[in-house]
N, C-alpha and C positions, 0 to 999 in steps of 0.2 A: 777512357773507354774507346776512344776512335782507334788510338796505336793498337790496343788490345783487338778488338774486332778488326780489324785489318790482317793481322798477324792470322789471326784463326784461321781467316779467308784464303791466305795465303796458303796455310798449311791444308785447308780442305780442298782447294783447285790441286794442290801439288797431289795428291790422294786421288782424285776425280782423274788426272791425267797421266796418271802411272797405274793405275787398277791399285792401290799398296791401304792402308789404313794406317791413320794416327789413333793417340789416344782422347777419349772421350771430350766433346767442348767443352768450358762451365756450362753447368746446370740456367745460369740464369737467362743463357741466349738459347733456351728450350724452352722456360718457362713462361717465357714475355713473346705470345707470337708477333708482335711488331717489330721485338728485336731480331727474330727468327727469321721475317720477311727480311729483314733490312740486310743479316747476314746473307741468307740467299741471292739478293740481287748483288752484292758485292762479288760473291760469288761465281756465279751468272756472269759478269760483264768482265770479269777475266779471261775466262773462255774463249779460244781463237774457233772452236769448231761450227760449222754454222749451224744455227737454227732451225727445227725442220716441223718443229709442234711447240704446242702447251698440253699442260696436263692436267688435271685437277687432282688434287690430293685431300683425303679426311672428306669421302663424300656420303659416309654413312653417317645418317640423322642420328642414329641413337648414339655411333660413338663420340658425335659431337656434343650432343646431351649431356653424358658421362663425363667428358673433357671440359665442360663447360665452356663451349666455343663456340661462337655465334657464326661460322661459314667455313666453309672448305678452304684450302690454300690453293694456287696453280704455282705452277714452277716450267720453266724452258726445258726442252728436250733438243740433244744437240744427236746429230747426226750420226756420229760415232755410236751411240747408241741403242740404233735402229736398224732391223734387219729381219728377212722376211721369215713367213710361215714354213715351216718341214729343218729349216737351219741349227747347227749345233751352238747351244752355248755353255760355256764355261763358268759353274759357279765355285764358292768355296765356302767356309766357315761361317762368314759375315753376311752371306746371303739370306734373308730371311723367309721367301716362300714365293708367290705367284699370285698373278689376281686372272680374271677371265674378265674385259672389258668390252664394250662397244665405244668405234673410233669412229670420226667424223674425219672427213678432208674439204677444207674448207675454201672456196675463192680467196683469191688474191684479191678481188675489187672490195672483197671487205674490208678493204684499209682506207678506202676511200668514202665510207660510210661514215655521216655525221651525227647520228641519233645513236638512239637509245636502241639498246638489240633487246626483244621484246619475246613472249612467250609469240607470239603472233608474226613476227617477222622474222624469228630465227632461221627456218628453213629454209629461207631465198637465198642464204649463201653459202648453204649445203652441196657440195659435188656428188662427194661418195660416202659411203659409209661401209662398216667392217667388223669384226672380231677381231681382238689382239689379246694376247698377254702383253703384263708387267711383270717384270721381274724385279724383285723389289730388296730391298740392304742399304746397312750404312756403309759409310768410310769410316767408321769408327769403333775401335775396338771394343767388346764385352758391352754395346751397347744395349740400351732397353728402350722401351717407345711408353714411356707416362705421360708425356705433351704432346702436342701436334706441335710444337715448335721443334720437337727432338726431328722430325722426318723431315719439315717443311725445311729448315734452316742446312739440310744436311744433301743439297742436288737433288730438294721433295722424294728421297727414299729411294731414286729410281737407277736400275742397274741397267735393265737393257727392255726395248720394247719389242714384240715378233708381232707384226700386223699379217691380220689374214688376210683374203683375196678382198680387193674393193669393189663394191654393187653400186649401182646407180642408187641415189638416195629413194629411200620411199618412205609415207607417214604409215608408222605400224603402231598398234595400242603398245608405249615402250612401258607402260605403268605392269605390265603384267607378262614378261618376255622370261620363257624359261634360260636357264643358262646352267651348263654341266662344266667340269673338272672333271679328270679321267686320266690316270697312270695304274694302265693295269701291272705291268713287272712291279709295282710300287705298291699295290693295293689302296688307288687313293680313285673315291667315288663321289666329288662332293655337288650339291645341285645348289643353284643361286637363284635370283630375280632380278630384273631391272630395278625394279621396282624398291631396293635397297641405296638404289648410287642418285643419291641427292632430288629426292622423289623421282626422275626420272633419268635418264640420258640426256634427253633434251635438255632439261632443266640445268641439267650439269653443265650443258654447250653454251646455254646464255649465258648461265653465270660465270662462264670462263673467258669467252669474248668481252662482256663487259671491263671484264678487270684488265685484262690485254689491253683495252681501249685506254684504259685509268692510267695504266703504267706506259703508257705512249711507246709499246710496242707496233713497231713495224717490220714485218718482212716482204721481199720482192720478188713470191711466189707461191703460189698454192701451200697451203701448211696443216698437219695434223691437228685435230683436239682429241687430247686422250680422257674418256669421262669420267673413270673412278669404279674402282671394282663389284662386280657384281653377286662373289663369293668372300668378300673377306679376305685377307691374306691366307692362305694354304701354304702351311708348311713343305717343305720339299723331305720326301723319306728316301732321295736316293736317286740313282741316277737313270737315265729311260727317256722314252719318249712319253710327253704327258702334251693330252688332246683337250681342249677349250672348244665348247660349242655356245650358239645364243641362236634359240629357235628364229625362222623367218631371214637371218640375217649370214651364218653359216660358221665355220668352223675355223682352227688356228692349233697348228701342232709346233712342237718344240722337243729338240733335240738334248737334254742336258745332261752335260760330262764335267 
């Protein structure tokens, strides 16, 4: 299994680093999310691009309920990746839709932190915070999403992130934060809540630094956490500009061609 999972990894960086898709994993490095992390960080640690976030992936309770999966996955977000609010992106076939998130940017000196990150301490190492889209697709042909190991194991889903403008952080009630999708040439109007992305944002930011902590990740500079969608995946009907809003915190448009 090591040659085989190696090979896979091999084949999913080579896909990650040309924009190109293979065909589908086995089913059993979907099935097994331990297998799924384990391929992700092989993954991951191919990667010459640098590091610029984490991200939380599977932060909706109830599809985790459905999936019978006891927590959200994170995955690396590498640079190449990321690019700002009003900017064109290029999707294709394999792209699968759009989420409307809230981002956190987070101190560097939290790598220097030796405890436990805490409902209670989380905020102290909050800079800014944001609206972003995800844009979300495999590298893998005619794929389908029945595991969280099928997204987690596959670059956690993510094609490209468009961060809105960043705010000086503030504590907002996040259990209850409206949030809209909106592509008028498209006809597409969908309304969200915080309150869906792993009981909160917040919630989602501990449980992401935690894990970062677990996997003895370090980087050596302020860095993104992306929380988890606040709409669900939104299919794409076409191409346009489609506008993300999250009351209190502000807005994040996107160009796609």
């Amino acid at each position: 299994m090591k040659n085989e999972i190696n090979r896979i990894a091999g084949k999913l960086v080579k896909a990650f680093n040309t924009n190109t898709v293979i065909n589908p994993i086995p089913v059993k490095y979907c099935k097994n999310i331990n297998l799924a992390n384990k391929l992700r960080k092989l993954c991951e640690d191919q990667i010459k691009d640098e590091t610029i976030g984490i991200k939380a992936g599977g932060t909706g309770i109830q599809a985790l309920k459905k999936l019978k999966e006891k927590e959200p996955f994170t995955a690396k977000v590498f640079k190449k990746r990321l690019v700002k609010s009003g900017q064109k992106v290029k999707i294709n076939k394999h792209t699968k839709g759009i989420e409307v998130e809230v981002y956190y940017f987070i101190k560097k000196s939290f790598f220097d932190y030796k405890g436990k990150v805490t409902k209670s301490n989380v905020t102290k190492f909050i800079k800014f915070m944001g609206p972003c889209f995800e844009i979300v697709g495999f590298r893998q042909r005619n794929k389908k999403f029945t595991y969280l190991g099928d997204i987690c194991g596959d670059f956690g889903f993510n094609i490209k992130f468009v961060v809105g403008r960043k705010i000086k952080f503030k504590k907002l009630n996040l259990n209850n934060l409206k949030t809209s999708l909106v592509s008028k040439k498209n006809g597409i109007k969908v309304n969200g809540n915080t309150n869906i992305v792993y009981i909160n944002p917040l919630n989602s930011l501990r449980f992401v630094l935690n894990k970062v902590k677990k996997e003895k990740i370090k980087l050596n500079k302020d860095f993104y956490v992306f929380t988890g969608s606040t709409v669900g995946v939104v299919p794409f009907k076409g191409k346009g500009l489609y506008k993300g809003t999250i009351d209190k915190i502000g807005s994040v448009s996107v160009n796609i061609r």
